[in-house]
N, C-alpha and C positions, 0 to 999 in steps of 0.2 A: 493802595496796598501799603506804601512806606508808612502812611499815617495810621492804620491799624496795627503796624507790627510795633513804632514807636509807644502807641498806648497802650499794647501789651508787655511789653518790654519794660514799662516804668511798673506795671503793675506786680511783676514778677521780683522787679529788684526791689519794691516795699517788701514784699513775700521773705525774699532771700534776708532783708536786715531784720525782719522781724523773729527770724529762725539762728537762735545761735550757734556760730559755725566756727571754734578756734580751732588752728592748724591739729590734726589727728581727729578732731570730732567733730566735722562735717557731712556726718551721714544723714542728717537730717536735711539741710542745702543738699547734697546729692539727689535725696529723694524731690524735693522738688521742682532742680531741674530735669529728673527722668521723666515725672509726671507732666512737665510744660511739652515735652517732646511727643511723649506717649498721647498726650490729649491732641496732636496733629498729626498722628498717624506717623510720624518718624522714626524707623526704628533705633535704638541705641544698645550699644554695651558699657557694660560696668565694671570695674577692676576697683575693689575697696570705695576708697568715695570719689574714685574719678568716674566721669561718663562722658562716653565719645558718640560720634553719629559721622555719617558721610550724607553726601548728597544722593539726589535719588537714582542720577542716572552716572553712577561710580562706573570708572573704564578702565582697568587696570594698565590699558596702553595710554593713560595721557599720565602727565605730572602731576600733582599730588599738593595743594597748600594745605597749611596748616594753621586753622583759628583757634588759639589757645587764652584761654585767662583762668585765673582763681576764683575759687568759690570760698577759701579759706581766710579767715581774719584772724589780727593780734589782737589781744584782751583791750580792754577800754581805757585810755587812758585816765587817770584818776581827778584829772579837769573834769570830767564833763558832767556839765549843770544839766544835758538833757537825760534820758533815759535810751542810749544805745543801742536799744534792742526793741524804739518805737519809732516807727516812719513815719517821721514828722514832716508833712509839707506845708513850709509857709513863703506863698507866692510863688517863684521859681525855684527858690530850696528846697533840695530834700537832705532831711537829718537824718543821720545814724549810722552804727557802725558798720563798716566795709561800701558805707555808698559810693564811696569816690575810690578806694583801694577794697577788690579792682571792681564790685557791684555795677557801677558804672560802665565801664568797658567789657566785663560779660556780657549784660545782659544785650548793647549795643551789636556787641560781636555776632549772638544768636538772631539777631535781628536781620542782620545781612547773611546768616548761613541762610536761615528761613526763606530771604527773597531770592537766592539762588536755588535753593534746594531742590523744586521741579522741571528747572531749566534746562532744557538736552541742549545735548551738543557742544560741552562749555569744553572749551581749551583745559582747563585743568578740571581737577577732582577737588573737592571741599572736604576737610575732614575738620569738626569742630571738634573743638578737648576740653571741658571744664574741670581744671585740677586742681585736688588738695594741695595741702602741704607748700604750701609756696613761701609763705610767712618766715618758715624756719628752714625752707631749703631742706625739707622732709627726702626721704629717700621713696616715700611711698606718693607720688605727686607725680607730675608728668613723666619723672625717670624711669618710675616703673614701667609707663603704658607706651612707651616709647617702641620697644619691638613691639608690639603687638599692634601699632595703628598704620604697619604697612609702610613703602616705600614713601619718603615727605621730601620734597624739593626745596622748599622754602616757607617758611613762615611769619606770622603776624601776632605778635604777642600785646595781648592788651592789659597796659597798666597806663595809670594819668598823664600824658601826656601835652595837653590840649590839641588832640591830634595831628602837632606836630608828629616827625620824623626821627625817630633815636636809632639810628643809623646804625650807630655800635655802642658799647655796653663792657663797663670794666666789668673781670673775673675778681675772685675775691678766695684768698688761701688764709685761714688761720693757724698760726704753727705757735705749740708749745715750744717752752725752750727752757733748760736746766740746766744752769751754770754749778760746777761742783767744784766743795774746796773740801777742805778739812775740818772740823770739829777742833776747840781749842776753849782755853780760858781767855774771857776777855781782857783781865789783870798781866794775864804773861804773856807773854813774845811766844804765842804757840798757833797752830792752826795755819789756814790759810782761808780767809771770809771772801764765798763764795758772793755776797752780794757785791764786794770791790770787782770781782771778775764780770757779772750781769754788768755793771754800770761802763765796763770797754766795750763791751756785745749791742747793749742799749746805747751807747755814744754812736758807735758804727749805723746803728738803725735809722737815729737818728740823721744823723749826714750826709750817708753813701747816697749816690745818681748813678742808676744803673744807667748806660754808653747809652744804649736805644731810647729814643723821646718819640711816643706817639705823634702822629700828626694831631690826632683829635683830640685826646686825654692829656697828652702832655707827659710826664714825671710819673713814673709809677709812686703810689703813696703808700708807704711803711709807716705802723702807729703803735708804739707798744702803748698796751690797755690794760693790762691785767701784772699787778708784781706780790709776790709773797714770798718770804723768806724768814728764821730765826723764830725760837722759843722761847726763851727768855733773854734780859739783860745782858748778862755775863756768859755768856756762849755765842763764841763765833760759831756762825750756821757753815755747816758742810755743804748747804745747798739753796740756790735760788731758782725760783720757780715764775715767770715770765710770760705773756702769753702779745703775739705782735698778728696785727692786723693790718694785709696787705692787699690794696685796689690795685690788680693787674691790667696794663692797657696790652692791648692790642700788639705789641711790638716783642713780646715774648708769651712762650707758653707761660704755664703756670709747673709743670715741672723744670723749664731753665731756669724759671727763679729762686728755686727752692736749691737748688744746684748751686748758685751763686751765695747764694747766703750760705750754705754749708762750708762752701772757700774761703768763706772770710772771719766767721763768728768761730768760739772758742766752744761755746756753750751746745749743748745738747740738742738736735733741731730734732722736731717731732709735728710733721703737717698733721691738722684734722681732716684735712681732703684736699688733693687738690682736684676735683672733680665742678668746680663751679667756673667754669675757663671765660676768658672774655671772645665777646661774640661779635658780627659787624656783615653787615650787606654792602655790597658793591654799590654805589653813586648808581653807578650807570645801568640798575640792573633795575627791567620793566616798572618794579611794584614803584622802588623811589623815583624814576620819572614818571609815575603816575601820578604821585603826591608832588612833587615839584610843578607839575603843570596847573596841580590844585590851589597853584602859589602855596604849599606846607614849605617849612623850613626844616633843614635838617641839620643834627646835631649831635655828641657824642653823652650818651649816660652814663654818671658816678654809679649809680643804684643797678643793685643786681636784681635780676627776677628768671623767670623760667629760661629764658635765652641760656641761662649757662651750663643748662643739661639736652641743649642741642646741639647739635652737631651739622647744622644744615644755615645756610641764610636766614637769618632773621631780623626783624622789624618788630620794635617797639612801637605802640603808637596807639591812645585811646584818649574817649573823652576825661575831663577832669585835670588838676592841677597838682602835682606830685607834691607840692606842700603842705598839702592839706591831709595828704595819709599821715596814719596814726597820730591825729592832733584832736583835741578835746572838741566835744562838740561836731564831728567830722562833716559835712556835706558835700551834695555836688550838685549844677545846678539841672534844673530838668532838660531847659535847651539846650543845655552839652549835651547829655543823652539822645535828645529828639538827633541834634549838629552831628553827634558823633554818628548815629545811624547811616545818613544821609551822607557823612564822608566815606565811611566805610564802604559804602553801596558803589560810589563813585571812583572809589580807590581799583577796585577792583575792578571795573568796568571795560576799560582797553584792554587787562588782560583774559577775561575771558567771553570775547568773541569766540564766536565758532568758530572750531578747528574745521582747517582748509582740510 
C-alpha cells in the first residue's frame, strides 16, 4: 500500500507544479487536489481554495490532529534556466516550482492521511488542510478555515524540513514607524529633521536586547528594512517613514514587544499585525517522542509558516531541504518524498493505537 500511495503522490505533485498556483490564485491546485480526493471516494470541503477532509471513521469524542501544508507558491525566481511550471525529472530530481516548498510535504502529507483514512478505532481524528495563502501570510489561508475545521489538539505542518523536528518557530511582527520633525530651510537654522530623530529610534533598534533570551532562538532579532524620507535638497523633511522587521522567539508575545518598543522609541509605531505569534510543542509531548525514537533531531525555526495562525501544538516537519525554497531551478529529490511518506506513516504510528 505505502508503495502505491508513494507513486501516487509523486504523480500528483508533477500535476500540482505543472498547474500555476501563486498565493491568491490557486484555484486551479485546489481543484486538483479536490479531484485526487474525489477520485477515492473521500469526501472534502472547500472554503475559497482551501480544501479540508477528515478521516473515515471521525469521533467527535476523541482528539483531533491536524495535517496541514500549502498548495500556494512565490513567483519564479528570475534564475531559473528551467521552465517552472514543467516537471522535470532527471534520475532522483524532480524540478520545478513549489517541489520542495511545500509540493513536497503536501503531497507526502496526503499520503499518510490516505493510509489512515479507513482505519477505526484510531486514538485521534485526522483532519488534512491544504491551504492557500501561505507564501504571503494571506488572511484567506489556514486563518480563515480555522473555525470551521472543528476542535484541533495539535498539529503537523509540513514545510522542508528533512524531516527533522522544528519544535518551535519564531513569530514575526512588521511595524511601520514615523519619526516627525518640522519642515524648514536647509540654508537656515530652521526646522527640526525628522530623519536625525529616525536615526535615535534606528540606533535603539539596532542595539536594544530585550531581558528574556529564548532557550532555543536566542535574542529576539530587530531589522530595520525599509527608510524614506525628504523631497528635495533644501528642505528639511517634517517626516521619516521607516519600516522594522522583527523575528519573535518564544519568550514574549508579540503584543509585549510591541509595548516595549513604544517605551522606548520617540517615533510613531504602527504594527501590520501582530497576528503571526511564535509557536512550539512541548519536548516531551507523544508526537516529538515519536520522532526522537525515529532518531529525528529537533530544533528551533527562524522561518515562519502556518504555525503562526495556530493556536494549538505544532510541529514542523516535511520532506525537503529549506534552502532550496524559492531558489532558481527549485527541486526536491523523489526519495525524500518516497522517506518522507514512510516517516510520516511511522511518526504517527504509537500515537494512534486503539483507544482503550
Amino acid at each position: 500500500m505505502i508503495s502505491q500511495l508513494q507513486q501516487a503522490s509523486i504523480a500528483l505533485l508533477k500535476q500540482l507544479i505543472q498547474t500555476p498556483s501563486f498565493s491568491k490564485e490557486e484555484e486551479h491546485t485546489a481543484t486538483l487536489i479536490a479531484k485526487f480526493l474525489s477520485e477515492r471516494g473521500i469526501p472534502y470541503k472547500q472554503k475559497l481554495n482551501n480544501i479540508w477532509a477528515y478521516n473515515k471513521h471521525y469521533d467527535t469524542s476523541k482528539p483531533t490532529l491536524l495535517l496541514n501544508s500549502h498548495h500556494d507558491t512565490v513567483k519564479p525566481n528570475p534564475g531559473y534556466t528551467l521552465d517552472p511550471f514543467k516537471a522535470i525529472q532527471q534520475n532522483d530530481k524532480l524540478f520545478g516550482l513549489g517541489s520542495n516548498d511545500a509540493g513536497g510535504c503536501l503531497v507526502a502529507l496526503l499520503a499518510c492521511f490516505l493510509y489512515y483514512y479507513e482505519q477505526p478505532d484510531l486514538a485521534y481524528n485526522i483532519c488534512f488542510a491544504a491551504s492557500a495563502e501561505e507564501e504571503i501570510s494571506g488572511r484567506n489561508g489556514l486563518e480563515l478555515i480555522i473555525p470551521e475545521l472543528g476542535p484541533l489538539d495539535f498539529a503537523i505542518v509540513g514545510e522542508p524540513t528533512e524531516m527533522n523536528l522544528a519544535i518551535a518557530e519564531k513569530g514575526l511582527i512588521v511595524i511601520d514607524c514615523v519619526a516627525h520633525g518640522k519642515a524648514g530651510h536647509a540654508a537656515r537654522e530652521e526646522g527640526e529633521n525628522a530623519i536625525y530623530k529616525a536615526m535615535e529610534d534606528i540606533s535603539w533598534f539596532k542595539s536594544y536586547q530585550f531581558p528574556k533570551v529564548s532557550e532555543l532562538f536566542g535574542p529576539i532579532k530587530m531589522s530595520v528594512t525599509i527608510i524614506q524620507a525628504g523631497s528635495q535638497h533644501n528642505v528639511v523633511p517634517a517626516t521619516c517613514e521607516f519600516t522594522v522587521d522583527i523575528r519573535v522567539t518564544d519568550a514574549y508575545s508579540n503584543e509585549e514587544v510591541v509595548e516595549i518598543i513604544k517605551s522606548h522609541v520617540k517615533s510613531e509605531i504602527k504594527p501590520r499585525s501582530v497576528r503571526l505569534k511564535p509557536s512550539s510543542i512541548d519536548k516531551a509531548h507523544p508526537i516529538v517522542q515519536s520522532g526522537l525514537n525515529l532518531g529525528k533531531i529537533t530544533y528551533g525555526s527562524p522561518t515562519t509558516s502556518d504555525q503562526a495562525v495556530l493556536d494549538i501544538p505544532s510541529l514542523k516537519c516535511g520532506p525537503g531541504y529549506s534552502g532550496r525554497s524559492h531558489m532558481a531551478d527549485e527541486y526536491i529529490y523523489i526519495s525524500e518524498i518516497e522517506k518522507g511518506i514512510e516517516d510520516y506513516i511511522a511518526l504517527l504510528k504509537p500515537l494512534m493505537k486503539k483507544a482503550e
